[in-house]
N, C-alpha and C positions, 0 to 999 in steps of 0.2 A: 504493500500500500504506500500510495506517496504521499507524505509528511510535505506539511507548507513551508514553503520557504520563508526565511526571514527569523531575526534575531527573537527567541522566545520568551517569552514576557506573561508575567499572571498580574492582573486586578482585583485588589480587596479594598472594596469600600461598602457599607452598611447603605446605602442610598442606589437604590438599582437605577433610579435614571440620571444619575450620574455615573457610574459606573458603565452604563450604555453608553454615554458620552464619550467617556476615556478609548470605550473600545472600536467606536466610531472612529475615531480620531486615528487608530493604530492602524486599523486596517484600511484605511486610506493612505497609508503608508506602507512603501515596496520592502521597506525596511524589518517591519516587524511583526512580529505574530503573538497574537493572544493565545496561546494553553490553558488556560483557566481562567474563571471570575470567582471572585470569595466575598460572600456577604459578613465576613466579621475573622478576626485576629488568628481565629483556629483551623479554620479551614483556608485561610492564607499558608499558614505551617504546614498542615499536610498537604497544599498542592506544591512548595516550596519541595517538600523530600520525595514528593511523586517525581513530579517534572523537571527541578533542576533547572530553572529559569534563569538566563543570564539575568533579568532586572527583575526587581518583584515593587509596583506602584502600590501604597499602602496605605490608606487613608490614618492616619495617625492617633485618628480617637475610635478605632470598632470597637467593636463588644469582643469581650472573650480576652483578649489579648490586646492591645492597642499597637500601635503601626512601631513604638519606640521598640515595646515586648518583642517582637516578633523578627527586628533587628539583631537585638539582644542574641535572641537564642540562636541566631545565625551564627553570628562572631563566636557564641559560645563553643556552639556543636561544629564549628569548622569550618563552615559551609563561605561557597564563593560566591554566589548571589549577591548584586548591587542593589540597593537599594533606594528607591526615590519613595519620599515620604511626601502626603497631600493633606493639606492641612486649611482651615478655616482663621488661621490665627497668625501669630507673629512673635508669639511668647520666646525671650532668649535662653529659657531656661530649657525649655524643647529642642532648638537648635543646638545650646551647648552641648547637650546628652547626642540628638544627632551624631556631632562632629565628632563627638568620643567613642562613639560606635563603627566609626569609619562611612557614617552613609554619605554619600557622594551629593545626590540630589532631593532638594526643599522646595515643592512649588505649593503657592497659593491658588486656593482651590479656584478661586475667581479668576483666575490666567491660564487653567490649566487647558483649555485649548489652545490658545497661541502661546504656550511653554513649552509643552510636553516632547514634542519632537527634539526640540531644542537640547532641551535638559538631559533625552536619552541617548541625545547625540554624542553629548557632551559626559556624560556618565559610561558610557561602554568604551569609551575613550581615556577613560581614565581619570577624566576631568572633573572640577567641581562643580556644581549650576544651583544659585539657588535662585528664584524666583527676583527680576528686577524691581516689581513691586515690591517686594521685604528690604528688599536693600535701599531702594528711598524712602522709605519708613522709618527705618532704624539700623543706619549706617552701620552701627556697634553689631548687630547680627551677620557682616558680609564676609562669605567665604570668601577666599582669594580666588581672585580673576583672572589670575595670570597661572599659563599651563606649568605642568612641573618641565622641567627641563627633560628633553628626547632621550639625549645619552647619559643619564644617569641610570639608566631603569625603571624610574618610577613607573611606565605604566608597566609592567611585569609584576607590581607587587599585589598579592590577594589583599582582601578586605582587614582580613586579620593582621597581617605584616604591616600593612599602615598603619595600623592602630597601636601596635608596640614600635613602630616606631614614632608616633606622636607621643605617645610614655617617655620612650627615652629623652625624648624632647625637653619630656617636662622635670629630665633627672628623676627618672621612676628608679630606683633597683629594678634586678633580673625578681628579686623574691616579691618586690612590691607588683608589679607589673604580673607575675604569676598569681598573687593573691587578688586581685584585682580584676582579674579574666576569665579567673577559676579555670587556672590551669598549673602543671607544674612547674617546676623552677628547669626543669630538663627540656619541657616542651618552647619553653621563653629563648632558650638558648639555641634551640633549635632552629626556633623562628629570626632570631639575630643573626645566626651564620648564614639564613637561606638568606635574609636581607642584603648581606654585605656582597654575597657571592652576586647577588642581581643587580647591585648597585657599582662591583667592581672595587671594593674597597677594602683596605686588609691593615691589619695593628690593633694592636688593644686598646686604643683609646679612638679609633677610625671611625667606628659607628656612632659614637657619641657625636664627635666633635660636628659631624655630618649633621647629625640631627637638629643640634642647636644651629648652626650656620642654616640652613635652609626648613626652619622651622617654618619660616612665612608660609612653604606651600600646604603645609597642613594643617597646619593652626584653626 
């Protein structure tokens, strides 16, 4: 049987005719393909471990699990799925958690038609995109605009590897940074050599010094 073509993507938002909206909008696009729709947090999860979606669109307040949770349990269990969050709001405290999750993409739900392409354009690329409306709102909420550099490797690093490396950023320990991810102190270490190795960079103090020097792009 022939499977569609185009980069695969699942929708979970509690609001089915928005949720028809979004998938409107994809399949008008040669780019990408809906595998699932989920009306709340939990059955975003298990279409995430069915399908294995490069992006998963997440309305950020369902029921069951909310769009942050269901982030969360990605980064926990390992998983590579990017993640664009769709939200009603502007709150920093949501975005902060976002950013610390490694989710790449923040749109407002009232632009999410002329965003969205944009945003997953810009997310399966590696990139950050958060909605232009939130960033004339409230500067203090802007991810950086500016792409990570080609030949470093950043776009080679999974969700998770970005996010210890934003830790080390922030002078996490290996032990802090394992407590923190709920993982071990062996798997943290793990994750720092695969960074360095993608990133091309080698000494005991190399990873660090990396991190704080080009914190701008993940901050």
């Amino acid at each position: 049987m022939k499977t569609p073509a185009g980069i695969p993507v699942i929708v979970a938002d509690d609001h089915p005719i928005f949720r028809s909206g979004l998938r409107d909008v994809l399949h008008g696009s040669v780019r990408y393909h809906v595998v699932a729709e989920c009306a709340d947090g939990v059955e975003a999860w298990n279409a995430i471990r069915a399908f294995n979606p490069t992006v998963a669109l997440l309305d950020i307040e369902m029921p069951g699990m909310s769009g942050l949770d269901v982030a969360e349990r990605i980064v926990r269990e390992g998983g590579e799925t990017l993640v664009v969050l769709l939200t009603m709001h502007d709150e920093r405290e949501a975005v902060e958690r976002a950013r610390d999750l490694g989710v790449l993409g923040y749109i407002l739900k009232d632009d999410a038609v002329t965003d969205l392409i944009h945003c997953l354009d810009a997310v399966v690329n590696g990139a950050l995109y958060i909605s232009p409306a939130l960033r004339c709102r409230k500067p203090q909420l802007r991810y950086p605009e500016t792409d990570r550099p080609e030949s470093d490797g950043f776009r080679s690093l999974t969700a998770t590897e970005r996010r210890v490396l934003r830790l080390i950023a922030q002078s996490r320990s290996s032990a802090q940074i394992a407590e923190e991810m709920y993982i071990s102190i062996r798997t943290v270490q793990h994750h720092r050599e695969n960074i360095s190795r993608k990133l091309g960079i080698s000494g005991a103090n190399a990873l660090v010094r990396y991190a704080v020097e080009n914190k701008y792009f993940f901050q």
